[in-house]
N, C-alpha and C positions, 0 to 999 in steps of 0.2 A: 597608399602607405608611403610614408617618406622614409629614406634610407639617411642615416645620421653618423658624420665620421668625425670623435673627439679628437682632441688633443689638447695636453693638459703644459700650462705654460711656452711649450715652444712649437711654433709653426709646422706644418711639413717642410721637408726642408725640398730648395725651388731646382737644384741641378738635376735627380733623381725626373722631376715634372717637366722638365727643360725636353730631356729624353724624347719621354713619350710624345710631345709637341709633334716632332719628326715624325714619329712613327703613322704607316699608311691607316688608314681606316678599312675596313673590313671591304665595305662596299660603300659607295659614292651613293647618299643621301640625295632622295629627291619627291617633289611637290607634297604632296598630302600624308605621303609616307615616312614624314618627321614626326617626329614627338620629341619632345624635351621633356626628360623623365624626372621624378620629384625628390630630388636628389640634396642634402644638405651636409653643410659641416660644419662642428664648433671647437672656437678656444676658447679656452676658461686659463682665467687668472693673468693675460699676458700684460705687459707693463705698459703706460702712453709714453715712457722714457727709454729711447734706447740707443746705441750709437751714431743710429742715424739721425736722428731728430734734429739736432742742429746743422746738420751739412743739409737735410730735407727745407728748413726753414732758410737757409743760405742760399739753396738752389731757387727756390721758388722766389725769393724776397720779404718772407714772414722777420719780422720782428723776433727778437725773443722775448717770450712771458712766462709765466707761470704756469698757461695754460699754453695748449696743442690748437696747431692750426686747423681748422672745420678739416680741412681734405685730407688731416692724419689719419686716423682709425682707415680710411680708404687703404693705406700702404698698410697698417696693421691686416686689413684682411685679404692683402693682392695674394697671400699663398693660399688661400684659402679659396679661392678663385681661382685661379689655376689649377688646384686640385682638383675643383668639381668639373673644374671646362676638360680637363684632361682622362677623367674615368671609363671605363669601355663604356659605359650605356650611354654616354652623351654622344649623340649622334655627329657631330658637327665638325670638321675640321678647324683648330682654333685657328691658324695661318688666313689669313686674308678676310676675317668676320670684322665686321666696324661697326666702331662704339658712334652709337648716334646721340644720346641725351644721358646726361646724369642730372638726377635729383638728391639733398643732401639735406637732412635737417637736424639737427642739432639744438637737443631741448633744452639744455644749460652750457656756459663751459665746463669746458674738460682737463683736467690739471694736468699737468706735466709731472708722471709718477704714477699718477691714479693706476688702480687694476682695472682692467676688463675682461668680461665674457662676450666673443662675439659669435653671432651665429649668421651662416651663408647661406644660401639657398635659391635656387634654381626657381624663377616666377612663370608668370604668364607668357601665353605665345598667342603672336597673331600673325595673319599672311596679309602681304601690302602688294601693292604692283613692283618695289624691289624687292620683294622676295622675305624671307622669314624671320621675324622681330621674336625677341624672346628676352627677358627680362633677367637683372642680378641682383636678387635684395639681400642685403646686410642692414643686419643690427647687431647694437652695443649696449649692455645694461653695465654700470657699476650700483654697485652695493643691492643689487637686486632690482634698481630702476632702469628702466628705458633711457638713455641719454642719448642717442647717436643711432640716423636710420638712413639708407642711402638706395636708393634706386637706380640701375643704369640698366640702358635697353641699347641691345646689341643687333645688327643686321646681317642676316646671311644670304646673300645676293643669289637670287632665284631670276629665269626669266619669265614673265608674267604670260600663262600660256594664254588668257582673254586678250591679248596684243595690246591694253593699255600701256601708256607709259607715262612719264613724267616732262611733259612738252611745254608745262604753263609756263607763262612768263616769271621771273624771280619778281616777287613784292619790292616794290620803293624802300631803301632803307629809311629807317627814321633815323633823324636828326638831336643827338641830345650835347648840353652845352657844357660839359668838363670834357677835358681831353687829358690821354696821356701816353708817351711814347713806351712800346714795348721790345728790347733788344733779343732775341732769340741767339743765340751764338752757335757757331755750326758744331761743337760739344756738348749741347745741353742735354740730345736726346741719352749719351752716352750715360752724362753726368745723375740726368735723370735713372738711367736704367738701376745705377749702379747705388742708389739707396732707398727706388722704391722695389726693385726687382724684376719689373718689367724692362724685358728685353726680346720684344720682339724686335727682327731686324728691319723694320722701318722707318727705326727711328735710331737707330746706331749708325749707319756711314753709307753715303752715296752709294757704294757699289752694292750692302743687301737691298737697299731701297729698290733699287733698279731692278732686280728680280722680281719683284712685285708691280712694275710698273709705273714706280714714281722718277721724275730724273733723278731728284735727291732725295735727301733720307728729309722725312719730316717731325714736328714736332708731339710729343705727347699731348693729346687731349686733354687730359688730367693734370698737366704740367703748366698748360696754357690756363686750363681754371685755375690751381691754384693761383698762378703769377697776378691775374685780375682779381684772385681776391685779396692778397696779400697789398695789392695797391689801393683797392677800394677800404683799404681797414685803415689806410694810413689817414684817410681823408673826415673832414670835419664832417661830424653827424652821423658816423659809424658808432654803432651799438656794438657793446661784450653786454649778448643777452640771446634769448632762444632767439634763434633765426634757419631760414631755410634756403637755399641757394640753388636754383635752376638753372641747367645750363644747355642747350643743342647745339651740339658741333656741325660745321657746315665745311667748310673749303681748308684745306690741310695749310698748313703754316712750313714753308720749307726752311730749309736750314743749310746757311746763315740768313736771316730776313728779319724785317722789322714790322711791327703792325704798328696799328693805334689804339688805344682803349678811351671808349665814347661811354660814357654815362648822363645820366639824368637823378639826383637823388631825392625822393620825396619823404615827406612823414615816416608811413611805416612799409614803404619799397620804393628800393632804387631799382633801374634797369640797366643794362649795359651792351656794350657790342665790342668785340675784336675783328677789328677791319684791317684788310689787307696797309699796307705803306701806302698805296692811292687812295685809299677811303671807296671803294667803289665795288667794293665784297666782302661780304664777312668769314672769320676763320670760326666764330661761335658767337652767341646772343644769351642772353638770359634776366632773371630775374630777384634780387633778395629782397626777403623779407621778412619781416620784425611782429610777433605776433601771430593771433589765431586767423 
């Protein structure tokens, strides 16, 4: 039985959730003794227009249109997410879990104004040799249709007690022939935080970064998709039509730093890659595309 927590035009609100973040867990989760429990939560009625929406499409590099960039509804349901990651029955400490892949597909545009109803929910889990994957589906219906679905699969670093590891060599990057430079500025994660909501401290200022392990604070994942997709929308042969946008993050993007963004666009999918400033790693890779 899934447990279902409404809320009618306004979000939970994020300080209140910010809280419990902090707060210790009961007992420190480990191997087969996890479950991810079937936990969901919906808005009904909330707007794709709101004050954020231009400074979100300013941070990231989106145009302004009529319609919402593919990675808004994502900020529309980030309380909604942090609700569910923050509840006593979710096992997990949210502090130190990494986002490893988002999936995003988007059955029409979406207007800027339109209402929605979104619903979150807690998916599947699997055990890897890094330890425990578990999934974040959100959906968006207006007017009682499906428009907007999004998949992100998160990692909770376990060590692998069959002593496998991850020693293979990294695959050859492939080569594709548009190029475009990417400026990260050492504000962005800030800037970021501050109209999607996420503020975790990794990506707010050298010194929480460092707590964690990083030397500096790095870039939002989510922030780095939008950015390549706001640039790949500018370019010729870009469709406003259903489409669905893959994307696996790989090597963190520090901040201040510059990447590249490498594509390849065909018929009905482009692919892409966010490679470090030497071209010789990637921060994330993916895939859109146009059609069934």
């Amino acid at each position: 039985m899934t447990d279902t927590l409404t809320y009618h035009n306004r979000p939970p609100g994020l300080w209140s959730l910010y809280g419990k973040v902090l707060l210790p867990r009961r007992k420190s989760p480990s191997g087969g003794d996890i479950r991810i429990p079937r936990l969901s939560a919906k808005l009904t009625g909330v707007s794709t227009a709101n004050d954020n929406l231009k400074r979100y499409q300013a941070i990231c590099g989106f145009a302004q249109r009529t319609t919402v960039p593919i990675t808004w509804p994502h900020i529309l349901a980030f309380p909604l997410h942090l609700k569910l990651l923050t509840e006593t029955a979710f096992p997990l400490p949210l502090l130190g879990l990494v986002h490893l892949r988002n999936h995003i597909t988007q059955h029409r545009p979406i207007g800027a104004g339109e209402s929605l109803d979104i619903v979150v929910r807690l998916g599947d889990q699997s055990t890897t040799p890094k330890g425990l994957e578990f999934d974040l589906v959100t959906k968006a219906w207006a007017g009682g249709r499906l428009v907007w679905e999004e998949t992100s699969t998160t990692l909770f670093r376990q060590a692998d007690k069959n002593g496998r590891h991850s020693g293979d060599k990294s695959p050859e990057l492939p080569r594709y022939p548009e190029t475009a430079e990417i400026r990260a500025p050492e504000s962005i994660g800030r800037q970021y935080a501050d109209v999607s909501g996420d503020r975790n401290p990794i990506h707010l200022h050298a010194l929480t970064a460092k707590a964690f392990g990083f030397p500096r604070a790095i870039a939002h994942g989510m922030w780095s998709k939008a950015r390549v997709l706001a640039l790949l929308e500018q370019q010729s042969g870009w469709r406003q039509d259903a489409v669905s946008v893959s994307c696996q993050f790989k090597k963190p993007l520090f901040l201040p730093g510059t990447a590249q963004l490498n594509w390849q666009a065909g018929t009905s999918t482009w692919e892409y890659q966010l490679l470090n400033a030497s071209g010789n790693a990637p921060h994330l890779n993916g895939k859109v595309h146009w059609g069934s």
